[in-house]
C-alpha positions as CSV (number, residue, x, y, z in Angstrom):
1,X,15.9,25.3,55.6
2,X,18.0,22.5,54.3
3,X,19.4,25.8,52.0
4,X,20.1,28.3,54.7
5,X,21.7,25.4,56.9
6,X,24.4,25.5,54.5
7,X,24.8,29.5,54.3
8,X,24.4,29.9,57.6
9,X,25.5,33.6,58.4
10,X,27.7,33.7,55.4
11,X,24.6,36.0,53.9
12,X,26.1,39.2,56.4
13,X,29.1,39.6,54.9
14,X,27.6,39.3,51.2
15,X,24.9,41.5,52.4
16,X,27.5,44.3,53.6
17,X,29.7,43.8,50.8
18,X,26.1,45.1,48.5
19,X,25.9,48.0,50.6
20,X,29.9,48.6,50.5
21,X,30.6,49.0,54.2
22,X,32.2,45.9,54.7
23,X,35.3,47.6,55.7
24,X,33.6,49.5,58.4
25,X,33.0,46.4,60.3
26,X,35.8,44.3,59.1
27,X,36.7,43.5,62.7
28,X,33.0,42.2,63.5
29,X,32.7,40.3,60.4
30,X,35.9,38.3,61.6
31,X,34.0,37.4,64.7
32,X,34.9,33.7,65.8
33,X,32.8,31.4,67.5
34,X,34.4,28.0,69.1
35,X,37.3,29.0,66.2
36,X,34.8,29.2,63.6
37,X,33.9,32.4,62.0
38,X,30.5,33.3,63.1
39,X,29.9,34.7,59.5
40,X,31.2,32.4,57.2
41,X,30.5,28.6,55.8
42,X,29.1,26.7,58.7
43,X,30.9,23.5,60.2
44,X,31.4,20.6,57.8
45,X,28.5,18.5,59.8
46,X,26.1,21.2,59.1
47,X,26.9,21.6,55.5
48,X,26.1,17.9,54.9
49,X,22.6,18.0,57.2
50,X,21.7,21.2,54.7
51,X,22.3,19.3,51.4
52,X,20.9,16.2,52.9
53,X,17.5,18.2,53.6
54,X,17.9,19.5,50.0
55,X,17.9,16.1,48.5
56,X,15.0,15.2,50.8
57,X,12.7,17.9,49.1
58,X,13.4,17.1,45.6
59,X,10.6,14.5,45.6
60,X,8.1,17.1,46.3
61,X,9.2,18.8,43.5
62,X,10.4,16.0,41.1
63,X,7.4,13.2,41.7
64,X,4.2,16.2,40.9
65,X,4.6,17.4,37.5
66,X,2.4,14.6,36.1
67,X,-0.2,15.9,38.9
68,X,0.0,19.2,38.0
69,X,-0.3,18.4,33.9
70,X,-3.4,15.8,34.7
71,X,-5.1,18.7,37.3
72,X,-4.1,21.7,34.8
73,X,-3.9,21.0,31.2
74,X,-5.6,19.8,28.3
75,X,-5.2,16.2,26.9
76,X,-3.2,18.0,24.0
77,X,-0.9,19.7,26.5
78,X,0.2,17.1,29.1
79,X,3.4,16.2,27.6
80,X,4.6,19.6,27.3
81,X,3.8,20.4,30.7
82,X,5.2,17.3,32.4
83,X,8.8,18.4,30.6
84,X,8.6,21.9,31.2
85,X,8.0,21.1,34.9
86,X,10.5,17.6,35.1
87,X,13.5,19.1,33.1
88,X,13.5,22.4,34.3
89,X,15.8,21.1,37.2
90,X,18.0,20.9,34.1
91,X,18.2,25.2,34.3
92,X,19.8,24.5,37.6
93,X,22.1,22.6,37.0
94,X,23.1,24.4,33.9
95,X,23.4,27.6,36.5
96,X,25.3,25.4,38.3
97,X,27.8,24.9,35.6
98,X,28.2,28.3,34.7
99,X,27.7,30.2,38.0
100,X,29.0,28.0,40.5
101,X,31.7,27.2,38.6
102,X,33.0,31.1,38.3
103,X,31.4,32.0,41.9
104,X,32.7,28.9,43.9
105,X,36.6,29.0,44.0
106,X,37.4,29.5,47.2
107,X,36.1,29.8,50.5
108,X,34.9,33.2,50.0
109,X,33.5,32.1,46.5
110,X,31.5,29.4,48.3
111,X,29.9,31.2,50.9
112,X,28.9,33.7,48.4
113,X,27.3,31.1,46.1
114,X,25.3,29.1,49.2
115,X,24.2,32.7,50.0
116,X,22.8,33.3,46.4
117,X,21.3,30.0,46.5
118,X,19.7,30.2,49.6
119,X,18.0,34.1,48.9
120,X,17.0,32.8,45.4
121,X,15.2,29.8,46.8
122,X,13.5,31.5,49.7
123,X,12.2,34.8,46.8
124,X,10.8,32.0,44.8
125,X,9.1,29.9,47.4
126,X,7.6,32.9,48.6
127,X,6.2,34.0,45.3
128,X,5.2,30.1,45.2
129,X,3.0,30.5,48.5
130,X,1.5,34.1,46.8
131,X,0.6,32.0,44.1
132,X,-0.5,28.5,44.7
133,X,-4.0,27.1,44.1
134,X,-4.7,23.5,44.4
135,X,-7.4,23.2,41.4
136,X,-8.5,25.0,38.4
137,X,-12.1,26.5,38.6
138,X,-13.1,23.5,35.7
139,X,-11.3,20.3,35.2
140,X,-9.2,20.4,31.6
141,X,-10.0,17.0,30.5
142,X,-12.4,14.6,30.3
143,X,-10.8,12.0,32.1
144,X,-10.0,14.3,35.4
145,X,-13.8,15.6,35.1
146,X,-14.7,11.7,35.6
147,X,-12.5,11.0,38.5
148,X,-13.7,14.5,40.0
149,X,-17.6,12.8,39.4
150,X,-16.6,9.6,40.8
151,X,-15.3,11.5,43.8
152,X,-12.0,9.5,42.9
153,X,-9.2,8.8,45.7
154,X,-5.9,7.6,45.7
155,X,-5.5,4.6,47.6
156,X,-2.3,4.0,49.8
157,X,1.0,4.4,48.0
158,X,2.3,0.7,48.6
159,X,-1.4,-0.3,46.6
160,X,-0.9,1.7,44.2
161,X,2.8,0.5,43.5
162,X,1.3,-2.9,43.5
163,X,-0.9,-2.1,41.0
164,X,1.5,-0.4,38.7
165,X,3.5,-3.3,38.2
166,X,0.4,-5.3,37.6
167,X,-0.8,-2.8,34.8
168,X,0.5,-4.0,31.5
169,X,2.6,-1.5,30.2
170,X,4.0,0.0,32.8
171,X,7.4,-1.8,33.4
172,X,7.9,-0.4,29.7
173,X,7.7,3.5,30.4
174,X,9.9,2.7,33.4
175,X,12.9,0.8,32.4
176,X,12.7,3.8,29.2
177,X,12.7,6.3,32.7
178,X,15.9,4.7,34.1
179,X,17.5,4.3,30.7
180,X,17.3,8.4,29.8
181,X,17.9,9.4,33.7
182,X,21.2,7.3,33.6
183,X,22.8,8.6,30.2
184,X,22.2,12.2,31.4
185,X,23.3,11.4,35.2
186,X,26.8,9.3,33.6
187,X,27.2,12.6,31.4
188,X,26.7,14.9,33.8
189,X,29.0,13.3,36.2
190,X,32.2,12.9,34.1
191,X,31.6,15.8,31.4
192,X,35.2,17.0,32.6
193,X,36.6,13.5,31.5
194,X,34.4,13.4,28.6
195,X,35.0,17.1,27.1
196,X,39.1,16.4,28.1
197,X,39.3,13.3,26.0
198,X,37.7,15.2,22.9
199,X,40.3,17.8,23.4
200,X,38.5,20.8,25.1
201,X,40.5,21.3,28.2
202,X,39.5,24.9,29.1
203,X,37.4,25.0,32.1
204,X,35.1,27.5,31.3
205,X,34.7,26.1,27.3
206,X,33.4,23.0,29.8
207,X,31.1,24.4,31.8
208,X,30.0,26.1,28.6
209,X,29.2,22.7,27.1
210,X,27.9,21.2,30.0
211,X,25.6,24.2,30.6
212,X,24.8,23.6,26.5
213,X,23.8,20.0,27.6
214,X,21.3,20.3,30.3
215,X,19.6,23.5,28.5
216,X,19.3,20.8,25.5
217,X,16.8,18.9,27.8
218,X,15.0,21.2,28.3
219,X,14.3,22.6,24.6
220,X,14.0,18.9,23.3
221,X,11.5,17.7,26.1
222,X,9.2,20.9,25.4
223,X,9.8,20.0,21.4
224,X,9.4,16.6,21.6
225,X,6.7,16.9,24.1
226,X,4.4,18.7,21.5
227,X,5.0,16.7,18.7
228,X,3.8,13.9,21.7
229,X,0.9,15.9,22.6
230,X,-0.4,16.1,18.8
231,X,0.5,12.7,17.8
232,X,0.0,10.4,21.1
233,X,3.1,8.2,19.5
234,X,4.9,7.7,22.5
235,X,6.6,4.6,21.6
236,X,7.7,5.9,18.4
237,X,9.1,8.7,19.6
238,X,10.8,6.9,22.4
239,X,12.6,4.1,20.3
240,X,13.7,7.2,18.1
241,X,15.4,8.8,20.9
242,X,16.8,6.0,22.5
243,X,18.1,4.4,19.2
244,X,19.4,8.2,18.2
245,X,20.9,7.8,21.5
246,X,23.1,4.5,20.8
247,X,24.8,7.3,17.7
248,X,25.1,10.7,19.7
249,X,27.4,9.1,22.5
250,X,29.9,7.3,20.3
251,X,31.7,10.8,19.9
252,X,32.1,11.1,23.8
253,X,34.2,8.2,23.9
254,X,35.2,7.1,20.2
255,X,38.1,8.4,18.7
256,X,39.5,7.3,15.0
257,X,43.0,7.7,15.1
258,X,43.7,9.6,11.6
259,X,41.3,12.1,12.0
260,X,42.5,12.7,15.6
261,X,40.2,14.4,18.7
262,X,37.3,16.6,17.1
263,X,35.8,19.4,19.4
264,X,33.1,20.3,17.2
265,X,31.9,17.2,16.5
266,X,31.9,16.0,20.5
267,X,30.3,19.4,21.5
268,X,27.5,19.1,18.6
269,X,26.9,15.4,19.9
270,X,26.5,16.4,23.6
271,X,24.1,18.7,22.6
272,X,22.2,16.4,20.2
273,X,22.3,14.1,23.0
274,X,20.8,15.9,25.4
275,X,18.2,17.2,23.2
276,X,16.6,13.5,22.5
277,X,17.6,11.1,25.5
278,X,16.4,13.9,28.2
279,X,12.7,14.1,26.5
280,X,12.5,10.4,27.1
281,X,11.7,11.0,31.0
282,X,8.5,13.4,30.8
283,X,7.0,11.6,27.7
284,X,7.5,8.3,29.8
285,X,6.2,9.9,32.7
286,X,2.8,10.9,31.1
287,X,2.5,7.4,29.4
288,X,3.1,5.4,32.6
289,X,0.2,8.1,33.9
290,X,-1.9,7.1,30.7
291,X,-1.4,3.3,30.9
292,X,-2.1,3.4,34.9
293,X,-5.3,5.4,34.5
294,X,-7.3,6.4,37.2
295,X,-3.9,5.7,39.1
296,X,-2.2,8.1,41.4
297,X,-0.1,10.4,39.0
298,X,2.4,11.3,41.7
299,X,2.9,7.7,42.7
300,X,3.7,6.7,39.2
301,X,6.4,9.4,39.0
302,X,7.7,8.6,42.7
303,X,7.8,4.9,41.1
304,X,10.0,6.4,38.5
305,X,12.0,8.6,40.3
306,X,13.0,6.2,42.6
307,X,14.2,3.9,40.2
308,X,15.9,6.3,37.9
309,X,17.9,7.7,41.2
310,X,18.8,4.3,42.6
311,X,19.9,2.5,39.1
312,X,21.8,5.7,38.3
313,X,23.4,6.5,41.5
314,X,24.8,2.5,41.6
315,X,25.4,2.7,37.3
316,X,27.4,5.8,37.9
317,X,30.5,4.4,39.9
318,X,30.3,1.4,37.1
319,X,30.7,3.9,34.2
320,X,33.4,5.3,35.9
321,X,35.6,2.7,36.7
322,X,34.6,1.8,32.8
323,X,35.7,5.1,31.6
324,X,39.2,3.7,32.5
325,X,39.4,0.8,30.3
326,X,39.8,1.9,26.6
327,X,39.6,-0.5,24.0
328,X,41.3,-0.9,20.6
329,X,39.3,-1.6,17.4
330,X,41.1,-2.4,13.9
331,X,44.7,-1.2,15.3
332,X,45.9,-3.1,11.7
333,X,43.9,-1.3,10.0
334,X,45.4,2.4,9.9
335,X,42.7,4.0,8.4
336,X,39.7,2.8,10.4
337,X,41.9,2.5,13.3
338,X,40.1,3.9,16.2
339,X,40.1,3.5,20.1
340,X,36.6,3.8,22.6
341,X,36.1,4.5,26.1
342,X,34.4,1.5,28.6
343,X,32.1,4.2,30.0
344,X,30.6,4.7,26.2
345,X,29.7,0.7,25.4
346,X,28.6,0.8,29.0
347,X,25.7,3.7,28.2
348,X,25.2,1.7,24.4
349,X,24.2,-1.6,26.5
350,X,22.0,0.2,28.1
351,X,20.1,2.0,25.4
352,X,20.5,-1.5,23.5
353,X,19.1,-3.6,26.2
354,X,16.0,-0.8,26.8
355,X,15.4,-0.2,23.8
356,X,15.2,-4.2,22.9
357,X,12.7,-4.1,25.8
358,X,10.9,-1.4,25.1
359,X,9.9,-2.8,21.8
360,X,7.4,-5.0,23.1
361,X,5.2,-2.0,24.9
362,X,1.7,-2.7,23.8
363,X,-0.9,-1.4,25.9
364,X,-4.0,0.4,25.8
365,X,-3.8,4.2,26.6
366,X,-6.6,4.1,28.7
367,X,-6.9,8.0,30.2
368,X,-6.4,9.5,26.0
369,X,-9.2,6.4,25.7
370,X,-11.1,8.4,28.2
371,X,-10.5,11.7,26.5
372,X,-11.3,10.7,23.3
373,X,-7.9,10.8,21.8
């Protein structure tokens, strides 16, 4: 709804323009209504009610992967579900880079591109409905076989947020949660700014990279997510990527003043980047789910989301008032003379001060426990 709210009737013209007789009804296509066209964008109000509805439906689609990887895979195979299903958002937004950057740049452009979005949604939410069923014929694990047998039910959502933060462990997996969804969301937000400063000013070479970026959270959850699924090292793997983290955004905002801007090297960091500080959300996601067993999976990622979303949409506007201030270090010493960014030691106190944190995570992993893991 919230989709076709923003296209409105701007689907006609796109629709005649596929069939090549838009000329033929050039004069009915410029219908106005009230001094709006009847078959372009809708009114500015409307617009903002559409992508309001659209950002009210991501937690039905943001908060179930850990459902879906307890209800449908196998102990071994949780991990790599949970990413495939949490990051693939990622895909979108590396469309979005790519597609709506070329499609949306005009008014024309734009009603084209809400009308793509809009017949692309409503194909795959149909094919969703053709599709759907709630359970498997046989639960995959051990530990949902128990809960099925104990005729298990989820208690109301503000019990079961009380007893997540009451489960050792848990604060843990989420501050790691926030700490991944706020690099990526900082990085997202200012990857003009960021690609600029490294000396790649062509618009489409950015929405290249940026497109590069999210697709690199999606390949290193699904990596990393095996190697989790195999292993059960969550905290390993975690300090790893947030420590690899504290090295992969230096690049965005450091530069050393004899060697000048260096393209590669920021590119091949922003894809690094991506690769290990995205994986940190689904791996932390099924932990929090292990730690918190026979808790409400979709409650501990709503637990999550809401965090992440909230510390990242109030960290953003902090990073980029910091990406102003740039800071000298060793201007006397002309060959490690260098300059960095506010918004970069902003992200590196953060994956310092999580990581420091996360350090201390020692709790039983009671649902592998259950599975015999």
């Amino acid at each position: 709804v919230g989709c076709w709210l923003r296209s409105g009737l701007g689907i006609v013209p796109v629709f005649f323009d596929l069939l090549g007789i838009r000329e033929d009804y050039a004069s009915f296509m410029d219908t106005q209504v009230f001094g709006m066209r009847l078959f372009g964008l809708p009114p500015y109000p409307v617009i903002v009610i559409g992508t309001l509805l659209v950002g009210m439906a991501q937690p039905f689609f943001q908060c179930t992967p850990p459902l879906l990887s307890a209800q449908w895979f196998a102990s071994d195979e949780r991990a790599t579900s949970s990413a495939v299903a949490l990051n693939f958002n990622q895909v979108g937004i590396a469309a979005a880079f790519v597609v709506g950057g070329t499609m949306a740049d005009g008014y024309e452009g734009l009603n084209r591109y809400f009308a793509l979005i809009a017949v692309l949604s409503t194909m795959a939410s149909i094919g969703t409905f053709c599709q759907f069923q709630n359970l498997p014929p046989i639960p995959p694990s051990a530990s949902e076989l128990e809960k099925m047998q104990k005729c298990h039910r989820e208690p109301p959502f503000y019990v079961s947020v009380r007893t997540f933060f009451s489960t050792p462990g848990f604060s843990r997996p989420l501050a790691a949660f926030i700490c991944s969804i706020a690099i990526t969301n900082v990085v997202g937000a200012f990857i003009n700014e960021v690609m600029e400063r490294g000396g790649v000013n062509n618009r489409r070479a950015i929405a290249w990279a940026g497109c590069g970026f999210e697709i690199a959270i999606v390949l290193g959850g699904i990596l990393l997510g095996k190697y989790v699924d195999r292993t059960k090292e969550y905290k390993r793997v975690t300090l790893a990527c947030i420590a690899l983290s504290l090295v992969l955004v230096l690049p965005l905002g450091l530069t050393e003043h004899k060697l000048g801007k260096e393209p590669a090297l920021l590119v091949v960091s922003l894809f690094l980047l991506g690769f290990f500080v995205g994986p940190v959300q689904p791996i932390n996601a099924e932990l929090a789910v292990d730690v918190t067993y026979p808790g409400d999976e979709t409650a501990v990622e709503s637990v999550q989301q809401f965090g992440g979303n909230l510390c990242s949409a109030l960290l953003v506007p902090v990073a980029g008032r910091a990406a102003k201030l740039d800071y000298q270090i060793l201007p006397n010493v002309p060959l490690l003379a260098s300059d960095i960014r506010g918004d970069v030691i902003f992200m590196m106190a953060i994956s310092i001060a999580t990581y420091c944190f996360y350090r201390s995570f020692d709790a039983p992993l009671r649902r592998s426990m259950m599975d015999g893991d």
